[in-house]
C-alpha positions as CSV (number, residue, x, y, z in Angstrom):
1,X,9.6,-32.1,1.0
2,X,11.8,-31.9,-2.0
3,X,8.4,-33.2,-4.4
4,X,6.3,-30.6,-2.3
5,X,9.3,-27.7,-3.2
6,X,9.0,-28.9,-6.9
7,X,5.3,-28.9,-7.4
8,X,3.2,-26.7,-9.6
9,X,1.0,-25.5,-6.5
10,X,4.5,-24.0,-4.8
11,X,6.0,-22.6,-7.7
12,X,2.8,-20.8,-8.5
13,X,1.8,-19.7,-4.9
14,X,5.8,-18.4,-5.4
15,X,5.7,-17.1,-8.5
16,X,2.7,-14.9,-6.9
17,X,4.9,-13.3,-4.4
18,X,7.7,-12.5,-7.0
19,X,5.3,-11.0,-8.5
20,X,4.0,-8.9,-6.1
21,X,7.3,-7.7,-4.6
22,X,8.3,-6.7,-8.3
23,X,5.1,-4.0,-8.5
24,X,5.5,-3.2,-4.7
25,X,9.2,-1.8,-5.3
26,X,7.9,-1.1,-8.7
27,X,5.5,1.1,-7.8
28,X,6.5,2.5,-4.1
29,X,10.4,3.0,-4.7
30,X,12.1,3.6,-1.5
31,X,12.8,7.3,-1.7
32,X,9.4,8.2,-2.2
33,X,8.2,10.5,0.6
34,X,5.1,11.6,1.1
35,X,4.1,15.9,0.3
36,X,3.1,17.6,3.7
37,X,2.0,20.3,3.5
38,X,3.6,23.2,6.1
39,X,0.1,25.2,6.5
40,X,-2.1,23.9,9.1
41,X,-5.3,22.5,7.8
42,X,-8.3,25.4,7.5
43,X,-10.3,26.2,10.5
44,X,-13.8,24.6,10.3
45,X,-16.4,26.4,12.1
46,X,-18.5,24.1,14.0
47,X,-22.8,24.5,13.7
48,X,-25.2,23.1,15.2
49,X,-28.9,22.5,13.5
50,X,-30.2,25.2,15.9
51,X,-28.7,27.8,14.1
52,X,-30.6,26.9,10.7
């Protein structure tokens, strides 16, 4: 277990997760919120190909 813990494959597979957590909170920090919008989305009127 302890050669398997110390190998190249498991410190790369590894280092790929550090990695990726690093841009995650990088990237999405954890106060971002998301803009919503208070207006409620525009009215679409429906047609049908009859009316063409």
């Amino acid at each position: 277990m302890v050669a398997f813990l110390k190998s190249d494959l498991f410190m790369k597979f590894m280092g790929g997760f550090v990695l990726g957590t690093v841009g995650f909170l990088t990237l999405n920090p954890a106060g971002a919120q998301s803009h919503q919008d208070d207006r409620p989305a525009a009215h679409v009127q429906e047609r049908s190909y009859a009316d063409l």
